[in-house]
VMD Tcl script that draws the C-alpha trace (Angstrom):
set ca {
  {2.64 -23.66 8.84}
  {-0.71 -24.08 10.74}
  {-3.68 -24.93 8.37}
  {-6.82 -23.51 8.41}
  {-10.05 -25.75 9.51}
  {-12.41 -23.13 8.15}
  {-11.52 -21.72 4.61}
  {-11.80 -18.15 6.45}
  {-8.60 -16.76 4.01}
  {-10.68 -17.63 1.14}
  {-13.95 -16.43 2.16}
  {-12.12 -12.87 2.44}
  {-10.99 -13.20 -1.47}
  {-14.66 -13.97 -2.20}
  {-16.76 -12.01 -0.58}
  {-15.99 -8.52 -2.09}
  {-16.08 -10.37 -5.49}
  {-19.62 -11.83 -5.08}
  {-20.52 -8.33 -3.67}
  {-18.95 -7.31 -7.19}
  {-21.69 -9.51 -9.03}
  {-24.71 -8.61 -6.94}
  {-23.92 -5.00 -7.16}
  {-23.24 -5.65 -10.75}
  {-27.08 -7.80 -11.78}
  {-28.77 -5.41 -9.32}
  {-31.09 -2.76 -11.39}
  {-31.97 -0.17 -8.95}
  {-28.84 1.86 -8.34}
  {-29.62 3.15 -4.74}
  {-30.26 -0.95 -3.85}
  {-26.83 -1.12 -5.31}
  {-25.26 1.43 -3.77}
  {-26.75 0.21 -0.05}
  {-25.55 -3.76 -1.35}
  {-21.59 -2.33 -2.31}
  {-21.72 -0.73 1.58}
  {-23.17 -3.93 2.88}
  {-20.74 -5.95 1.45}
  {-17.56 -3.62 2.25}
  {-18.70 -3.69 5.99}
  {-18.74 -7.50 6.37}
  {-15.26 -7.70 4.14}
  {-13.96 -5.12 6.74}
  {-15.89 -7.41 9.84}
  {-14.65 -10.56 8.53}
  {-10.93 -9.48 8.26}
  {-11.21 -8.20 11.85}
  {-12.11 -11.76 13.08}
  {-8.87 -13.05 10.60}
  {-7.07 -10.45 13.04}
  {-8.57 -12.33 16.25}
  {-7.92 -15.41 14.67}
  {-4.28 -14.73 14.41}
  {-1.43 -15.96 17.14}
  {1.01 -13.37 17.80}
  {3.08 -15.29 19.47}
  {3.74 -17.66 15.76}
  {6.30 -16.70 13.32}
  {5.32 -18.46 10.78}
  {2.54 -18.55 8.43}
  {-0.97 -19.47 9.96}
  {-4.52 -19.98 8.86}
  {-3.17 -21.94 5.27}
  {-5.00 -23.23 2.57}
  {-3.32 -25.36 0.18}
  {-5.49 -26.80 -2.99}
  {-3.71 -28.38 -5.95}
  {-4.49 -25.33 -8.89}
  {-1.89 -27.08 -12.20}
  {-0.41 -29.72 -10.82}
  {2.01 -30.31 -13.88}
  {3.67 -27.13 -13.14}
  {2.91 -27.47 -9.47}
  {1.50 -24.33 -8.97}
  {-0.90 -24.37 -6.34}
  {-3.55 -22.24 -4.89}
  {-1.50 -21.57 -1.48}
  {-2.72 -18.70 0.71}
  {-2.08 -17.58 4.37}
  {-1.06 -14.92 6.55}
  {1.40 -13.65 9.05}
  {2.64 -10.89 11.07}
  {3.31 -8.92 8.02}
  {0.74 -9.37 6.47}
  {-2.17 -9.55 8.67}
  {-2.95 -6.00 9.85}
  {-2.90 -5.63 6.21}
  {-6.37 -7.18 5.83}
  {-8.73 -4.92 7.94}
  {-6.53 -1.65 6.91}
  {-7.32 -3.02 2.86}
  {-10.72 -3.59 4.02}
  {-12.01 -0.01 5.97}
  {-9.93 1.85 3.39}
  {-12.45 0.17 0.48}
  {-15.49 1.29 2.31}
  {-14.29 4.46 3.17}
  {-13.90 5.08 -1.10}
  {-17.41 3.62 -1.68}
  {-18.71 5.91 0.95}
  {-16.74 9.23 -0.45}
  {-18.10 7.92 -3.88}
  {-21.38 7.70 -3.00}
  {-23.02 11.42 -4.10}
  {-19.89 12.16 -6.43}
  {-20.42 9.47 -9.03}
  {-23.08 9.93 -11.60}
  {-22.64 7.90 -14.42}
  {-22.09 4.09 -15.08}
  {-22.37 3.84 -11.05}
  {-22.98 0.06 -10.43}
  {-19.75 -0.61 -12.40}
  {-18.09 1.81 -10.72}
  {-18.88 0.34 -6.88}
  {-18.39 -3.06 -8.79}
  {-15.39 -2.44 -9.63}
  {-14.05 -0.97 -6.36}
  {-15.04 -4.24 -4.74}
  {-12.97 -6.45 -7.34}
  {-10.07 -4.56 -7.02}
  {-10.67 -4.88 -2.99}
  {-10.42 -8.55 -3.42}
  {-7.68 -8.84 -5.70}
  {-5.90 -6.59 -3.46}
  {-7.09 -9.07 -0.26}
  {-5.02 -12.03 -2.47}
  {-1.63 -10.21 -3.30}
  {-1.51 -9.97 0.72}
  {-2.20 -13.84 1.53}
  {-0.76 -15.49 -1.71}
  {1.76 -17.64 -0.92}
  {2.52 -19.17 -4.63}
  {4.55 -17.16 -6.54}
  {1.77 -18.09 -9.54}
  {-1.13 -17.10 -7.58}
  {0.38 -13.80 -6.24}
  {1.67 -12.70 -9.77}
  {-1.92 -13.41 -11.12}
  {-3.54 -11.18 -8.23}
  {-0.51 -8.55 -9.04}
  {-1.56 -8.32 -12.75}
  {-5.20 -8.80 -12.31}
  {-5.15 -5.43 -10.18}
  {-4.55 -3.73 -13.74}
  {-7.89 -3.80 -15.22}
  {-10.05 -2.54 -12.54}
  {-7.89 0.10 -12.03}
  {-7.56 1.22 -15.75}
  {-11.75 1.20 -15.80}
  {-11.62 3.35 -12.74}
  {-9.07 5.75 -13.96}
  {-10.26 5.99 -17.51}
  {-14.09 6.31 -17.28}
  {-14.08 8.34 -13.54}
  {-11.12 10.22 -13.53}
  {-11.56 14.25 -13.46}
  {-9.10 15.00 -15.61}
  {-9.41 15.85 -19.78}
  {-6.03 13.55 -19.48}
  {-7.84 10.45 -18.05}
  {-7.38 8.41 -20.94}
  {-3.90 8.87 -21.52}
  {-3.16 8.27 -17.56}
  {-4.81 5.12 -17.36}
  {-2.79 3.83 -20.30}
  {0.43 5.53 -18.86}
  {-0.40 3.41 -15.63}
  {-0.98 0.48 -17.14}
  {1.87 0.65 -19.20}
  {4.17 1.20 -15.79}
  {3.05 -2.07 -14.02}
  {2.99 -3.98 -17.35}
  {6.78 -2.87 -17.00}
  {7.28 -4.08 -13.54}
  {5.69 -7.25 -14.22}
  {7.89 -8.05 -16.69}
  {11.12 -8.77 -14.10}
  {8.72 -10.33 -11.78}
  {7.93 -12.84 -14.05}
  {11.12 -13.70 -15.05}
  {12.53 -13.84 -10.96}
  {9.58 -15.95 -10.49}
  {10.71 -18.80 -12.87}
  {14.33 -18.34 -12.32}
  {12.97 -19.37 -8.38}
  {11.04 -22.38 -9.70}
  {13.86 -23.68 -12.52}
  {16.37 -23.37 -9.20}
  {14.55 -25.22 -7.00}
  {14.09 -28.21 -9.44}
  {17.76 -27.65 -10.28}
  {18.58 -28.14 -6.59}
  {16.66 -31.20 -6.12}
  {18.02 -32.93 -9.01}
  {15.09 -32.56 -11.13}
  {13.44 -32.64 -14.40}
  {11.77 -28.89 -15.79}
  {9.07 -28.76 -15.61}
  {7.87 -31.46 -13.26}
  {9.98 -30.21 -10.32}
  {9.87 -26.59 -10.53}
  {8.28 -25.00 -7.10}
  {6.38 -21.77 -6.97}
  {5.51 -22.02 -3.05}
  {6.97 -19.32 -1.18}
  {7.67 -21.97 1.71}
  {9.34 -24.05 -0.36}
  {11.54 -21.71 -1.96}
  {12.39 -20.34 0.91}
  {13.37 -23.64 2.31}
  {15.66 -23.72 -1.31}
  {19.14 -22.79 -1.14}
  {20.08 -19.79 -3.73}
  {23.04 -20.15 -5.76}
  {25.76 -16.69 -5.12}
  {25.51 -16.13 -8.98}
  {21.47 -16.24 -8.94}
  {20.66 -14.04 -5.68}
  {22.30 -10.85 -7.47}
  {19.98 -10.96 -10.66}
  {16.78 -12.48 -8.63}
  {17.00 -9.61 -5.93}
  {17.43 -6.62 -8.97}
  {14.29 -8.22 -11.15}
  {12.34 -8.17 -7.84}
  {13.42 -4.86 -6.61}
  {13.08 -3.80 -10.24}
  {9.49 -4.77 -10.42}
  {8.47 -3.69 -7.01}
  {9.93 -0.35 -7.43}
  {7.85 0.05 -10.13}
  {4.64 -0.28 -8.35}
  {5.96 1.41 -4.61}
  {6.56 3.73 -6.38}
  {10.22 4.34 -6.09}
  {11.94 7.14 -8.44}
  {12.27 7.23 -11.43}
  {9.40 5.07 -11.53}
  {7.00 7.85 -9.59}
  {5.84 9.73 -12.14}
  {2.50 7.54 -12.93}
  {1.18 8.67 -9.57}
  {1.00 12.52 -9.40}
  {-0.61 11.58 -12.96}
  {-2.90 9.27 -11.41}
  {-3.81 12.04 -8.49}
  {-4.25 14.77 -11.31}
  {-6.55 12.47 -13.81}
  {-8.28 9.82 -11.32}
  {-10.95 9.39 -9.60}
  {-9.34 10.88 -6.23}
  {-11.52 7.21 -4.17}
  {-9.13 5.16 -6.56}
  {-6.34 7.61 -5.83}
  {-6.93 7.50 -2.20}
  {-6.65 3.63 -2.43}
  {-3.62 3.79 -4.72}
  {-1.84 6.21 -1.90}
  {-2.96 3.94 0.89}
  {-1.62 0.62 -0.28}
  {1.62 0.25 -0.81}
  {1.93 -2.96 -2.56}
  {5.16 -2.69 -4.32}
  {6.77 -1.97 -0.71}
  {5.09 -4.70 0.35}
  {6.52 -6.89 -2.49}
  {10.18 -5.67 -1.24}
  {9.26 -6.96 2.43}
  {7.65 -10.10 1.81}
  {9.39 -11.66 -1.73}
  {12.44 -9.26 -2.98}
  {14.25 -9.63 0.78}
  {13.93 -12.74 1.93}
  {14.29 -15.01 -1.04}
  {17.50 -13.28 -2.11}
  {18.96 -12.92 1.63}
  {22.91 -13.13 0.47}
  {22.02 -10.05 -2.25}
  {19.83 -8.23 -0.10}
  {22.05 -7.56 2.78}
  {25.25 -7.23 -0.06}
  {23.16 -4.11 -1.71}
  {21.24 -3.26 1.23}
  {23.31 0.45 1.04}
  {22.30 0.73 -2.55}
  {18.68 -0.06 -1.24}
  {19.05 2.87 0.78}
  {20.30 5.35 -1.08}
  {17.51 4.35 -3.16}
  {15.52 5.10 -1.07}
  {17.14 8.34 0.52}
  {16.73 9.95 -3.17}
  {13.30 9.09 -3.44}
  {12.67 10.56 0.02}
  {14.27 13.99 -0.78}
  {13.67 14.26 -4.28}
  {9.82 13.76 -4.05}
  {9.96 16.10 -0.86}
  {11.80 19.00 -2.96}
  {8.77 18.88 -6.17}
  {6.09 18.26 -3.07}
  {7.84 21.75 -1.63}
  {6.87 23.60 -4.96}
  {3.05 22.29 -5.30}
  {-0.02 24.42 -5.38}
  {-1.83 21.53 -6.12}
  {-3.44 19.80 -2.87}
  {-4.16 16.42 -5.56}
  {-0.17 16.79 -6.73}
  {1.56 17.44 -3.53}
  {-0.24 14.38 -1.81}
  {1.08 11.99 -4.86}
  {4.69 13.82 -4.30}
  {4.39 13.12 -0.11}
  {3.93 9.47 -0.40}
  {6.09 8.93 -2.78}
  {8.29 10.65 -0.46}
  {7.60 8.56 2.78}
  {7.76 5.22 0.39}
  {11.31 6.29 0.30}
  {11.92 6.33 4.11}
  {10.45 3.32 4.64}
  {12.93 1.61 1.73}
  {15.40 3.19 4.02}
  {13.84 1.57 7.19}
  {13.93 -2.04 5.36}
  {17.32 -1.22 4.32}
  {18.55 -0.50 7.45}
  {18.29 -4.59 8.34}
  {17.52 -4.42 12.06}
  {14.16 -4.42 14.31}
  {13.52 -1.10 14.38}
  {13.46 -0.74 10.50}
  {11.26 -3.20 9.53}
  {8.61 -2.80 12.49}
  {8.77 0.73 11.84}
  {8.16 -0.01 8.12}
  {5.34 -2.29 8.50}
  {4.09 0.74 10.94}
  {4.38 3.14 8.11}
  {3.09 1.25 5.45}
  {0.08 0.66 7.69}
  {-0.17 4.23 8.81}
  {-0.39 5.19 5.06}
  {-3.72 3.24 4.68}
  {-5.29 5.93 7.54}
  {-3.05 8.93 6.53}
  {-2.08 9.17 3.16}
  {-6.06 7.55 1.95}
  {-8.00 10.29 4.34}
  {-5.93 12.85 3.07}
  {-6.46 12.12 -0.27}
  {-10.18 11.56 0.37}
  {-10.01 15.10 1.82}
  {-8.91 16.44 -1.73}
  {-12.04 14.58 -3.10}
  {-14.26 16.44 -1.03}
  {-13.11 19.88 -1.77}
  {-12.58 18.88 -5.47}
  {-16.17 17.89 -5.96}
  {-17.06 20.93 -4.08}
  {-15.23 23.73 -6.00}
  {-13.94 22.09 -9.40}
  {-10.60 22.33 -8.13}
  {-7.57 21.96 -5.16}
  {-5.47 24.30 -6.56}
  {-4.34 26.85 -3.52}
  {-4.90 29.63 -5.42}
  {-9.24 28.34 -5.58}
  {-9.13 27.62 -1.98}
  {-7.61 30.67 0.15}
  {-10.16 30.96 4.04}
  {-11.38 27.52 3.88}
  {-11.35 27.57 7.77}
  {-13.83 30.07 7.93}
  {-16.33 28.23 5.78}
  {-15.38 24.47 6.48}
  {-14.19 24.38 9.75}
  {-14.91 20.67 10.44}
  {-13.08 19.79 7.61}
  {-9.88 21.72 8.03}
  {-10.28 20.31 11.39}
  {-10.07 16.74 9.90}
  {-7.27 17.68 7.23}
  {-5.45 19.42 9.77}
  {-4.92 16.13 12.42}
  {-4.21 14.07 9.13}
  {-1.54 16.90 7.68}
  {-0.08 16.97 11.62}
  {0.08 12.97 11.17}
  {1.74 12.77 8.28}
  {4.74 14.66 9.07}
  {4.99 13.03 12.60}
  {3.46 14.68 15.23}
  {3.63 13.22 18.59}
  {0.48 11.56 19.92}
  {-0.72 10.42 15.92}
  {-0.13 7.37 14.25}
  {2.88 8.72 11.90}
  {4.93 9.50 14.86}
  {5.98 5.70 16.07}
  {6.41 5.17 12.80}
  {9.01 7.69 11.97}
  {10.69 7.41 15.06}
  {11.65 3.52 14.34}
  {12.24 4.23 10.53}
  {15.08 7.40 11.79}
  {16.33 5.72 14.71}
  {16.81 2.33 12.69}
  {18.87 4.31 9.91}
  {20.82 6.41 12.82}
  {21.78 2.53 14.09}
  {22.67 1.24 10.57}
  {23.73 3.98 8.18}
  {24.11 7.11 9.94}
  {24.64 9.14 6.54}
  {21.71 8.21 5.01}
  {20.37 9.18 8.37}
  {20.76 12.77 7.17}
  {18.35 12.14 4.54}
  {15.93 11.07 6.74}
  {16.08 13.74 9.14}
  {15.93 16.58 6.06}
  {13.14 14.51 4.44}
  {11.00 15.47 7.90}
  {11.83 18.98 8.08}
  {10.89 19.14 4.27}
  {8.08 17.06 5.07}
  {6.45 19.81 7.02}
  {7.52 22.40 5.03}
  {5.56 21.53 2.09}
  {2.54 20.43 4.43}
  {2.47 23.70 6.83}
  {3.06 25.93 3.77}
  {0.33 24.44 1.92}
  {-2.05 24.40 4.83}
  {-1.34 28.37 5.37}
  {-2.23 29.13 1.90}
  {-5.15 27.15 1.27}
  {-7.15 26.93 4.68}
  {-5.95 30.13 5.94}
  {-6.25 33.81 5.34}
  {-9.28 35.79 3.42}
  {-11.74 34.03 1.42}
  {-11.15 35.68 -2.04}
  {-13.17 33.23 -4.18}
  {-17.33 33.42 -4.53}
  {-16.97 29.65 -4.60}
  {-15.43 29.29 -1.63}
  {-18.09 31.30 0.38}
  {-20.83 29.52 -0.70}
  {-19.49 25.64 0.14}
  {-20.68 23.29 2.60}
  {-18.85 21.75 5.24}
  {-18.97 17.82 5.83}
  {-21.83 16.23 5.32}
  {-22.90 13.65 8.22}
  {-21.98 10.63 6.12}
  {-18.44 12.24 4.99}
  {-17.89 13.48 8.50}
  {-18.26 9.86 10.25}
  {-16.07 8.43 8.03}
  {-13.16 11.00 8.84}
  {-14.16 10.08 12.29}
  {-13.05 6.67 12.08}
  {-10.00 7.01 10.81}
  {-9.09 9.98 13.03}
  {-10.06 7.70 16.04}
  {-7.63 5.10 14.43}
  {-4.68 7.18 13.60}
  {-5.03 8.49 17.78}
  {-5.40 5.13 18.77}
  {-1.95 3.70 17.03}
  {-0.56 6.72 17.88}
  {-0.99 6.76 22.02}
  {-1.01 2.68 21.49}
  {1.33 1.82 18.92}
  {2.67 -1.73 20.78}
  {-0.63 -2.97 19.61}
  {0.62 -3.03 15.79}
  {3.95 -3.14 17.07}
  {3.59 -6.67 18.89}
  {1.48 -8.22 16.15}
  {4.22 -8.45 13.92}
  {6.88 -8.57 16.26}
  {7.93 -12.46 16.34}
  {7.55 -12.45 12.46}
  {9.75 -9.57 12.28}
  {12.58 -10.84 14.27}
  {12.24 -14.60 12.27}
  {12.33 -12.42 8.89}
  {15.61 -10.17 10.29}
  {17.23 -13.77 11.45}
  {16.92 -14.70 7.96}
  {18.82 -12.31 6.59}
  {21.65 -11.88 9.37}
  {21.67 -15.54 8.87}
  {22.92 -15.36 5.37}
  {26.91 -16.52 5.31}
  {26.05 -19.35 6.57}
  {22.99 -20.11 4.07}
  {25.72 -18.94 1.36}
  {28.35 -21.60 2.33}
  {25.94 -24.43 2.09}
  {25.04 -23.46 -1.23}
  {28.86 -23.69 -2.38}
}
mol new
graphics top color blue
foreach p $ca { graphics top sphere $p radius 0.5 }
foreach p [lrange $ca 0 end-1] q [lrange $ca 1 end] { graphics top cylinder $p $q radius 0.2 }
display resetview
């Protein structure tokens, strides 16, 4: 590990939680409104300089801070970043200040907590993706749950918003229940394995415990409570079901966010895989049927939405299920291709939920039946929604198209059944997008609402801008993303293939 001479890693954590507090003690709302925006454009500047910070070239994990936090547990405040994780940062980062900006005219009530609020949860978010203690990262992981149960409950635009916050909250309260308990089982091993005393020589950093040899009879139940409790938050069925409740009853800026980072994927990458590396390639196949079900299943209810809000919940929950089948597939191709997905959701899956935002708060509503002809009348944005529809089901020349390619070809290379899945999830994957595009954006206006909206404002309309120039860019340039991660990919991959051998030493 390379440490860090300037606490930048930190500074990143911090800054959209002071922003938090001066948005929060400043009076005037518009001043708080124009301080939340400041404050979300230098998070998003000063993870673009962790970006240029960051050596390709390294496998391992760079830029490290390492502070003792409770030393008679030693848990310590360890943070840093790889290829995994660090495109990550900036894609966290613009997708924040693209929800403060879509919230900025929509929200009328309790408004500094709201933009408050939105910049905790940023930097929470910022520390799941650069904690390196298994402590600190499950206290980022839980401490997501109360922003997001403010947001949901007192913005949401559904009479259900209550009773979906709760259900949400009651979901990862779930997951983090067999996170927990993999966590200690890690740090009672590794003083087991040193000869050790409990509590003194239990370890919680992720380098150490990698560095820790698992026992056969522990990598089983470690890699299920992990998978369990990343599942959970991915979201992987039957766990779905708290995010087309989410989409119908939240704010559609928190659900935008929610659709954009993937954190329990994440989770599966960067803890569940690695640390177990003997269980994870043993159930890799039930990994991917896993995730084959969840890729067809959520693309057969998306198929029979009228609801824009609904179908976009049912789509990513149907691409979180290709890329489980990318990871599962345990070669290059699968994991850069999920890393390239996971990414690509933060452009696709957020703008087109941000879309939905805009026409809700327009017209009340993004049921298809409310929105027949609105081409004719909002011609920029069906413009917008169209490239990000085209994107998300893989068109050639947008972001979602390297991505797909490396998550089908990697299955085709590893499990070519499941490869079936993967093929019929993209064929249903533009069924359900096409058809819906036909009947809502297409055809006669019918509604007096309709006839009478307005099209993108300036503000709205640069900030589809950006992430349409972003989703081109990856998608004509993809070895940018593709080479950032590429030595850590390969070092995580050698883990894995690596794992007899790791599994003899334990005996």
């Amino acid at each position: 590990m390379s440490n860090a001479s300037f606490p930048v890693l930190s500074l990143i954590i911090l800054l959209p939680l002071l922003g938090a507090f001066t948005v929060a003690v400043t009076c005037n709302i518009r001043l708080a409104k124009h301080i939340a925006l400041l404050f979300a454009a230098l998070e998003l500047i000063a993870t673009g300089c962790v970006v240029q910070l960051f050596n390709a070239d390294l496998a391992d994990f760079q830029l490290v801070e390492q502070y003792d936090w409770i030393p008679s547990l030693n848990i310590e405040y360890l943070i840093g970043v790889d290829g995994i994780s660090v495109l990550f940062l900036p894609m966290s980062a613009l997708l924040t200040l693209m929800a403060i900006v879509a919230s900025w005219n929509s929200v009328q009530h309790l408004t500094r907590f709201h933009f408050a609020l939105l910049l905790v949860l940023e930097g929470i978010t910022i520390g799941v993706f650069l904690a390196l203690d298994m402590a600190l990262f499950f206290l980022f992981w839980e401490l997501t749950l109360p922003p997001i149960f403010f947001l949901i409950g007192l913005w949401g635009i559904g009479s259900g918003r209550r009773s979906a916050a709760i259900k949400y909250t009651l979901f990862m309260l779930f997951g983090g229940v067999p996170l927990l308990f993999a966590i200690i089982l890690l740090a009672v091993n590794h003083a087991t394995a040193v000869g050790g005393s409990i509590p003194q020589d239990m370890a919680f950093s992720l380098p150490v415990l990698l560095a820790t040899a698992l026992p056969d009879n522990l990598q089983a139940l470690v890699f299920l409570l992990l998978l369990l409790g990343f599942a959970v938050k991915a979201p992987l069925v039957p766990f779905h079901t708290w995010l087309p409740t989410v989409a119908m009853e939240g704010p559609t800026q928190l659900t935008a966010v929610l659709t954009g980072l993937k954190l329990g994927a994440f989770g599966i990458i960067r803890f569940a895989m690695p640390l177990a590396p003997s269980a994870a390639v043993q159930y890799s196949w039930v990994l991917g049927i896993l995730g084959a079900i969840t890729l067809v299943y959520s693309a057969l209810i998306a198929l029979q939405q009228t609801n824009l809000r609904r179908l976009l919940a049912y789509a990513s929950v149907s691409h979180v299920g290709l890329v489980i089948v990318g990871i599962a597939s345990l070669n290059m191709q699968g994991i850069q291709g999920a890393i390239f997905q996971l990414l690509n959701f933060t452009m696709v899956a957020g703008s087109l939920m941000l879309v939905a935002g805009f026409i809700q708060h327009r017209l009340g509503s993004t049921e298809a039946i409310h929105l027949g002809g609105l081409a004719k009348v909002m011609p920029r944005l069906t413009c917008f929604y169209f490239l990000f529809a085209l994107a998300s089901i893989g068109l050639p020349g947008t972001s979602g198209f390297p991505a797909e390619l490396l998550l089908i070809v990697s299955t085709m290379l590893a499990h070519p059944s499941i490869s079936i899945a993967a093929l019929v999830g993209a064929i249903l994957s533009a069924a359900y997008m096409l058809s819906f595009t036909r009947r809502a954006f297409f055809g006669p206006v019918t509604q007096a609402g309709v006839k009478q909206v307005q099209d993108l404002r300036p503000r709205e309309l640069t900030l589809l801008c950006v992430s349409a120039l972003l989703i081109l860019g990856f998608g004509f340039f993809p070895n940018g993303v593709l080479k950032t991660n590429r030595a850590t990919a390969e070092a995580w991959l050698s883990r894995l293939m690596d794992q007899p051998v790791m599994a003899s030493n334990a005996e």
